[in-house]
N, C-alpha and C positions, 0 to 999 in steps of 0.2 A: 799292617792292618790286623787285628788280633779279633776275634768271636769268642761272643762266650760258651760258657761251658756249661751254662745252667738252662741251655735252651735249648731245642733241638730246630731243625731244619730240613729245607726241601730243595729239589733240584731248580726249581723255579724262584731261588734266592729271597724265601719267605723265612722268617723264622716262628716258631711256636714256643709260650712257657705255660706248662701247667702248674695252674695253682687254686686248689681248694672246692676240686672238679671242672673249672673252665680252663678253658685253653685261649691263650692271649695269642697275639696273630701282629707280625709286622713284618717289613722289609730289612734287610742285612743291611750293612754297613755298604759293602762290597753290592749291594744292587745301587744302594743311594750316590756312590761313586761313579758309576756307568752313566746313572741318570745326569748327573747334576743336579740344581736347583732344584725344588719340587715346586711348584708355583698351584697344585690344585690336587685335591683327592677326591674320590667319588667312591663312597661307602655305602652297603649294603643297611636295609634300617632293620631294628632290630623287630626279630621274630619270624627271620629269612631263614630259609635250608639252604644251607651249603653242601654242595659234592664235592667229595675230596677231589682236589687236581682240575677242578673246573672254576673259570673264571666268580670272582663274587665284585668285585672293582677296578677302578681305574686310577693309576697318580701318572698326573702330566707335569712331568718337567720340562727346561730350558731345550735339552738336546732329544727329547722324546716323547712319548704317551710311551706307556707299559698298563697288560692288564693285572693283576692281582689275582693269586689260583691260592685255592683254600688248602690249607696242608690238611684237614680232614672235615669229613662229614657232621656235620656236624649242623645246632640252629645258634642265629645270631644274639647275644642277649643284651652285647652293649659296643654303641660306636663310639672311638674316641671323637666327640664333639671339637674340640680344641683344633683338631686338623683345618676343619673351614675358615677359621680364622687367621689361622698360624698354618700354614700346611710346611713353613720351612723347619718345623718340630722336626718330621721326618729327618730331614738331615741333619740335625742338629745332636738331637738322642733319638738314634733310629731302635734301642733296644729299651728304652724308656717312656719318656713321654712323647716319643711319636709311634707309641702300637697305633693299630687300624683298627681292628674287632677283638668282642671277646666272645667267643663261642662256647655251647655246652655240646661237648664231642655226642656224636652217638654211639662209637664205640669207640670206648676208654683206652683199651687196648691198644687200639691203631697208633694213638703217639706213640710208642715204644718201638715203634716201624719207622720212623719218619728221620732224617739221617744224624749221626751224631756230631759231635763236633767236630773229633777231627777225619771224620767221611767229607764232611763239609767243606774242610782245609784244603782236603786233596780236590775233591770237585773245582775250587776257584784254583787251585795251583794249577790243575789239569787246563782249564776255560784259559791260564795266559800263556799256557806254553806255545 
């Protein structure tokens, strides 16, 4: 299972890609696997405040529900729409066209805090030992 290298990440197996001041927002590869199936997502509408590490959604799969924790503070500016219909995106391209939100951080800064790639590596190598 390989992660990218152009995104960063959270302990709560969320990833983030900045780009052109917003910050995109999805599940890992490595969460979508745990889950299984995604069969429903429940997205925050846009013009919501998010706190960083505090719940903003819900995606219910086959073997679970899991909530959704924002990797930062930030407000909402776009849902991926496409989920209610398709919510199997997620698993499908979980670091493409199955992001979740796109948020305008409130401080720009904090992505640069948020884990790197291979911090991330070791977290999921740590999580199967």
């Amino acid at each position: 299972m390989g992660f990218p290298d152009d995104v960063r990440y959270t302990k709560e197996h969320e990833w983030a890609r900045e780009e052109g001041g917003l910050v995109t927002v999805g599940i890992t590869s490595w969460a979508t696997d745990q889950l299984g199936d995604v069969v429903f997502v429940e997205l925050p509408e846009p013009g919501r405040a998010l706190e960083a590490g505090k719940p903003f959604g819900v995606v219910e799969a086959v073997k679970t529900v899991s909530d959704l924790f924002a990797p930062l503070a930030g407000e909402v500016v776009e849902v991926n729409t496409l989920l209610a219909d398709n919510p199997a995106v997620v698993n499908q391209a979980p670091y493409g066209d199955g992001w979740m939100v796109r948020i305008r951080p409130s401080d720009p800064k904090a992505f640069a805090q948020l884990l790197s790639h291979d911090d991330y590596e070791k977290l999921v190598e740590e999580q199967h030992a």
